[in-house]
KEZAMI-694703 format. One line per 2 residues: number of its first residue (from 0); their letters; for each residue x, y, z of C-alpha. Coordinates in steps of 0.001 Angstrom, whole numbers, padded with zeros to 6 digits. Layout:
NUM> A> X/Y/Z | ...
//
This chain:
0> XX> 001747/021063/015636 | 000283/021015/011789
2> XX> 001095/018512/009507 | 000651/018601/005629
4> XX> 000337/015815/004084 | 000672/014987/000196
6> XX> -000570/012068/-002116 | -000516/012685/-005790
8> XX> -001474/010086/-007892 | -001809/009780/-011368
10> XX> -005183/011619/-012116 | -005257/013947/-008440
12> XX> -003207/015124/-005678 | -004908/014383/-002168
14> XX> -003378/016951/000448 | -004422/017335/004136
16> XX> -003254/019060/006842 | -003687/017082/010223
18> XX> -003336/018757/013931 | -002831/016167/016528
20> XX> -005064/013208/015257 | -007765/015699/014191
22> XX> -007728/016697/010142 | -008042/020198/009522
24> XX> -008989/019519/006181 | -008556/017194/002949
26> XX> -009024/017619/000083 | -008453/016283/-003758
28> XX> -007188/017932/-006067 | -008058/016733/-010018
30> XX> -006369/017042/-012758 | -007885/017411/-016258
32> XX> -005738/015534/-018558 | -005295/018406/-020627
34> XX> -003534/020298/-018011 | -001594/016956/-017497
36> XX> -000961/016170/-021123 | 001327/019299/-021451
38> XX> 003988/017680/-020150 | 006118/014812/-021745
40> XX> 007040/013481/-018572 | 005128/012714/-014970
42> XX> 008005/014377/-013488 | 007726/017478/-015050
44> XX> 004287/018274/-013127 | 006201/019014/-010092
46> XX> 006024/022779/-010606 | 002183/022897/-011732
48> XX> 001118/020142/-008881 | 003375/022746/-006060
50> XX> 001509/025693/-007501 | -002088/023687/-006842
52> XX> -000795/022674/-003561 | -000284/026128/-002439
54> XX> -003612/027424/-003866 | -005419/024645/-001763
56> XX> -003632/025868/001623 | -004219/029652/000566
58> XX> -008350/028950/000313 | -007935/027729/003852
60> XX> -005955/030325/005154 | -002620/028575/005802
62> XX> 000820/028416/004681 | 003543/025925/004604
64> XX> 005405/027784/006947 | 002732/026827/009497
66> XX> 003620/023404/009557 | 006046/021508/011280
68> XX> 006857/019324/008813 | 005790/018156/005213
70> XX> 005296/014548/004771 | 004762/012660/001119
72> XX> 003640/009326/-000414 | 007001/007667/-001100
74> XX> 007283/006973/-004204 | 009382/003886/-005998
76> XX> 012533/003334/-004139 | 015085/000901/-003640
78> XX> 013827/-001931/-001205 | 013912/-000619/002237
80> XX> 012769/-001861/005942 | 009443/000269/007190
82> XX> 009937/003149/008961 | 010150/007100/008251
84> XX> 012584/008624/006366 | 013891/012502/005860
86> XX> 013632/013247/002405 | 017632/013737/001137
88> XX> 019649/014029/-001864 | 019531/009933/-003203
90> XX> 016207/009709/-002955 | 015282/012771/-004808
92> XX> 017718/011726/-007241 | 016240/007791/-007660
94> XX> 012800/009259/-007819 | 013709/012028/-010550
96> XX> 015061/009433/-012639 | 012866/006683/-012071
98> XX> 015238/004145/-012113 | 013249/002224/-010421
100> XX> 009752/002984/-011876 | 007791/005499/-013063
102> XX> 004772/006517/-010877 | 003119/010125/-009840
104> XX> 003427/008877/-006176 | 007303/009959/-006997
106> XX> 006579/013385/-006964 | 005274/012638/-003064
108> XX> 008596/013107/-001497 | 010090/015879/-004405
110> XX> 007373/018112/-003243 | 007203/017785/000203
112> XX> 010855/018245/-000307 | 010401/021476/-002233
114> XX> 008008/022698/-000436 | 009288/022245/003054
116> XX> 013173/023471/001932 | 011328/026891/002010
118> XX> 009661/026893/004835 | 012974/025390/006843
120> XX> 010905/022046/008063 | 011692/018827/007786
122> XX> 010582/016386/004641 | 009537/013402/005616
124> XX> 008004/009851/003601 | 006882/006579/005142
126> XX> 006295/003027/004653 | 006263/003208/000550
128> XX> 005301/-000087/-001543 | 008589/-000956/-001529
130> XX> 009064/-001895/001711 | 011126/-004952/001973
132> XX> 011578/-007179/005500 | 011548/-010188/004194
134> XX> 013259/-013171/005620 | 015713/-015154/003426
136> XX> 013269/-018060/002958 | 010538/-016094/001652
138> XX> 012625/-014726/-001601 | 012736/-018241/-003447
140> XX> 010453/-018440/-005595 | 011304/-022070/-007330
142> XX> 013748/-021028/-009876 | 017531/-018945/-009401
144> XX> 016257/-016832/-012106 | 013689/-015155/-010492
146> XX> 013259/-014197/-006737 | 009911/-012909/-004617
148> XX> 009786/-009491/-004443 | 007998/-007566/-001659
150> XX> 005445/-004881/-003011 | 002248/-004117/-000576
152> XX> 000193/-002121/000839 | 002842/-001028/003463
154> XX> 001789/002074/004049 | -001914/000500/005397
156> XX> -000501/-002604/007149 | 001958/-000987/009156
158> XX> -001071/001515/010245 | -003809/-000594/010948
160> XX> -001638/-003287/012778 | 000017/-000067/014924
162> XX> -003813/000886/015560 | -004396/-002623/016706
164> XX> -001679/-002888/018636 | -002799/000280/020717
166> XX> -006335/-001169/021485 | -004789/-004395/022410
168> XX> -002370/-002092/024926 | 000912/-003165/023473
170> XX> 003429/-002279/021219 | 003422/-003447/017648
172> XX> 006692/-005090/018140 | 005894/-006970/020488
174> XX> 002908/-008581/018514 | 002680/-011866/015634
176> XX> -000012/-009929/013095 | -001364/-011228/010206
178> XX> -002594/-008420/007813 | -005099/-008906/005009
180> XX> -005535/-005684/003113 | -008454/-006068/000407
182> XX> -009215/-003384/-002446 | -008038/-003074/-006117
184> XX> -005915/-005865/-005360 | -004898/-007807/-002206
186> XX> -002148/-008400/000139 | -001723/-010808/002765
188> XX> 001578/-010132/005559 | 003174/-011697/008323
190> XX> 003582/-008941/010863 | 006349/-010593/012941
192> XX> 007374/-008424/016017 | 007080/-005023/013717
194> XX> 008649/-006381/010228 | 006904/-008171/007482
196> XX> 008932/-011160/007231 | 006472/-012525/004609
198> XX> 003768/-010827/001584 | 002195/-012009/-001283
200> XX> 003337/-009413/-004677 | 000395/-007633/-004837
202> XX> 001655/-005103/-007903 | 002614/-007993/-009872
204> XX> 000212/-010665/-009796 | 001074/-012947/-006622
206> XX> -001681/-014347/-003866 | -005243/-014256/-004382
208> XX> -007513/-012722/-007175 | -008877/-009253/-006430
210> XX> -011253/-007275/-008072 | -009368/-006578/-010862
212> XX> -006532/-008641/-010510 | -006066/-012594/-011365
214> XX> -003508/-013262/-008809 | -001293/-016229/-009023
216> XX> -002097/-018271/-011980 | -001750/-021702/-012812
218> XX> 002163/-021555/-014665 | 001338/-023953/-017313
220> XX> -001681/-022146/-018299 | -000148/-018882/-018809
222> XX> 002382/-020261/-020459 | -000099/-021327/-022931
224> XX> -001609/-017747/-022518 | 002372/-016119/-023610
226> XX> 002416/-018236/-026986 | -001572/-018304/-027713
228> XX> -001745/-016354/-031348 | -001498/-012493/-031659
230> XX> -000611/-012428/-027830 | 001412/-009306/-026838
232> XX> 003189/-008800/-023031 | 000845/-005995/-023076
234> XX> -002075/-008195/-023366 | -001061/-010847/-021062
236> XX> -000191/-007890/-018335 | -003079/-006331/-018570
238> XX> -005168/-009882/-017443 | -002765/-010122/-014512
240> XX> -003106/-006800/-013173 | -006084/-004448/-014330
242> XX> -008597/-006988/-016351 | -008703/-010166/-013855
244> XX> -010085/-011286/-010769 | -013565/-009625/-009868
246> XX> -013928/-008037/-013674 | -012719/-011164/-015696
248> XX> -015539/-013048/-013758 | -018207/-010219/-013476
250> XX> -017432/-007929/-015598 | -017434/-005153/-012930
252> XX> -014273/-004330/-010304 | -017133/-002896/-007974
254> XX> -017855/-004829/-004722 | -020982/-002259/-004222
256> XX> -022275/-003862/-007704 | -021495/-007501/-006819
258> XX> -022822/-007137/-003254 | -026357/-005854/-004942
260> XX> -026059/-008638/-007735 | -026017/-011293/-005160
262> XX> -029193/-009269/-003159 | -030786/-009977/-006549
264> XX> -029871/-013651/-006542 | -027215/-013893/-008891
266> XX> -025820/-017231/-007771 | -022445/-016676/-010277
268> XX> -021717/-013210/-008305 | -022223/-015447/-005037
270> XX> -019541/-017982/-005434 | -017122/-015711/-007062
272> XX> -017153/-013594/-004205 | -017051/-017166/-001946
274> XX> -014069/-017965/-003929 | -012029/-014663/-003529
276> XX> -012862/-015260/-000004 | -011533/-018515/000107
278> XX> -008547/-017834/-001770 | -007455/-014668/000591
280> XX> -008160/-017501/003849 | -005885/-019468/001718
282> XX> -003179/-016998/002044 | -004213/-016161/005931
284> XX> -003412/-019686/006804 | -000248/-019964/004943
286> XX> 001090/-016922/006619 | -000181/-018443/010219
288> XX> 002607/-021300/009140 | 005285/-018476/008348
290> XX> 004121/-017192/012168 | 004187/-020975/013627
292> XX> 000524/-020743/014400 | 002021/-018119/017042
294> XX> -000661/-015420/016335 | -002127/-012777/018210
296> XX> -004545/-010906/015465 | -005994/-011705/012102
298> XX> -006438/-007785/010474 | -009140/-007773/007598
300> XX> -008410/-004407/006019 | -008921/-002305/002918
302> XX> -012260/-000865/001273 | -013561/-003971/000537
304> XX> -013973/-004762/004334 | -017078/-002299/004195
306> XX> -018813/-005911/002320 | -019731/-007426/005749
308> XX> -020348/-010165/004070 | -017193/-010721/002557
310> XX> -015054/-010013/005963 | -017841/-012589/007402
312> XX> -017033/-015312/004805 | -013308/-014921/005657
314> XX> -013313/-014581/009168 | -015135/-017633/009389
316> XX> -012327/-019524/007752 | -009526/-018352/009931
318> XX> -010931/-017808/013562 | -009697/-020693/014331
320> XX> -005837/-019223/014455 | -006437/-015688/016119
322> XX> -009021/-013313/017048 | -009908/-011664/013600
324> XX> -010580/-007869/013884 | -011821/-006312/010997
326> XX> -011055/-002277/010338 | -012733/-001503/006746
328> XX> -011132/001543/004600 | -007384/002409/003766
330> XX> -007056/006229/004866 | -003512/007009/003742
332> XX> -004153/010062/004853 | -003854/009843/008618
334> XX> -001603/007174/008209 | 001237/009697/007202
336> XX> 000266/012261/009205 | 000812/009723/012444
338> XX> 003795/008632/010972 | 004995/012102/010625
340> XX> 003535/013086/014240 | 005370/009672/015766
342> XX> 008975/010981/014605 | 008347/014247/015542
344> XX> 007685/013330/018861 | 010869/011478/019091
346> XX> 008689/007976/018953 | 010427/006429/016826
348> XX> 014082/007211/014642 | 013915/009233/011516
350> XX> 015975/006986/008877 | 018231/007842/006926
352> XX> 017842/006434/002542 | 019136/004817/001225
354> XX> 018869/001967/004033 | 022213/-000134/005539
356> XX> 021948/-003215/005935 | 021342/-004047/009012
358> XX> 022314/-007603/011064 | 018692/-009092/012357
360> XX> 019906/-012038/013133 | 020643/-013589/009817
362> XX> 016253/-013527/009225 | 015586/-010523/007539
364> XX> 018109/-009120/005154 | 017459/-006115/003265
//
């Protein structure tokens, strides 16, 4: 049973095609911006990115029509729970129009879509950033005005807890989790028998600094930073999410190049990294109060968990609440392709978008 598997992002389209567990190949596809720059519109690369897609299988000698199914990188959606979802007629439409952002991880689901309508296979996404099982508590944020949102690194949580769950020998919802996933920014979860009933806002600035993020800032400060001279919301965005954390610090984004600048003795590079540590432990233990101290696994995830010595300097922090198991990397890649093979299989239910709300017990509303 094939799988193919798409991921286009805003430079490349990654596409695989898994058998089983076992990748027949990946590959990325780039994009030169002059072939993107042609078009006025992300969404209007759907017909040259499908055309590239098909190339790519053709060089290895298969067809769409060998698959069984076509799963994509959901794109921005309405808030749903986790799960996999066939591909239908709303959610081509809310991805088409953006409505509720513009990203080239839309085109995930129109092209597995378009591509599997012709081969007479089901379309399938899972777990997109906008997954949303937060419980009712967790949405204040301190003022009616504004409420928490839930944006993460669903896709990766929900994978690398499932993965855990499976060495530990049970089922992932029957487990208290709490996932730390750590690369161009971080997010910390509550994994609460198989929903997220609690996440820092990675996307917009929420939890602790990253490598190129600032996380949550002191309020009166950025205040200040809103009505400092000549400041722009473009500016003040752009420290948030893209010029803090790591770079604001360092000046480089790369935990390689800090890793080697602390080999060399840089003592600033040390306690920076120390301090992103301590922050994300921060975070850890808040989330083992959401879970009542009722924890069976700390996850360290996300490429920055190849830095041993980071993962080292946070698991020594939070031990003390679970065993912490530490799985370095984020491959989105298999991570569809078992979602795809688990509903398939008749593991779990394909959903149906846009979600219903559902009764959990009055905890976890979407």
């Amino acid at each position: 049973m094939k799988i193919l598997v798409l991921n286009p992002g805003s430079t490349s389209t990654k596409i695989a095609v898994f058998q089983g567990r076992e990748a027949l190949f990946v590959e990325t596809i780039r994009h030169e911006a002059a072939d993107l720059d042609r078009f006025a519109h992300v969404m209007d690369q759907e017909g040259y990115r499908r055309e590239m897609i098909v190339a790519a299988l053709a060089r290895h000698e298969l067809a769409v029509s060998d698959m069984a199914a076509v799963i994509g990188r959901g794109g921005l959606l309405r808030p749903m729970p986790g799960g996999v979802y066939a591909v239908g007629p709303e959610m081509l439409a809310d991805l088409s129009s953006c409505g509720f952002g513009t990203h080239a991880s839309n085109l995930g689901a129109i092209l597995a879509h378009d591509l599997a309508a012709r081969a007479g296979i089901p379309a399938l996404i899972a777990d997109p950033v906008v997954v949303d099982e937060l419980g009712p508590l967790a949405r204040y944020s301190g003022h009616p005005s504004i409420q928490r949102r839930s944006i993460f690194h669903a896709l990766n949580h929900k994978a690398v807890a499932r993965r855990v769950a499976q060495e530990l020998g049970r089922a992932y919802e029957e487990l208290r989790l709490i996932v730390a996933h750590l690369g161009g920014g971080v997010s910390v979860g509550a994994h609460e028998l198989g929903r997220v009933v609690d996440v820092n806002n990675a996307l917009d600035g929420d939890g602790p600094f990253s490598p190129e993020r600032s996380g949550g800032l002191p309020c009166g400060a950025l205040v200040s930073w809103c009505f400092a001279p000549g400041a722009s919301e473009k500016d003040i965005r752009r420290r948030i999410t893209g010029a803090g954390g790591l770079l604001a610090y360092l000046g480089t984004a790369n935990g390689m190049e800090v890793e080697r600048r602390i080999r060399e003795g840089d003592t600033l590079a040390r306690e920076v990294r120390q301090a992103m540590a301590y922050q994300v432990a921060k975070e850890i233990g808040a989330m083992g109060a959401v879970l009542r101290g009722r924890v069976d696994a700390v996850i360290l995830t996300g490429g920055l968990m190849h830095d041993r010595g980071l993962a080292a300097l946070i698991s020594g922090q939070v031990e003390f609440l679970a065993p912490v198991m530490v799985h370095p990397g984020e491959d989105e890649m298999s991570a569809l392709a078992e979602a795809a093979g688990r509903a398939l299989a008749g593991m779990c239910e394909t959903l149906t978008y846009p979600p219903r709300l559902v009764d959990t017990g009055g905890r976890n509303p979407v």
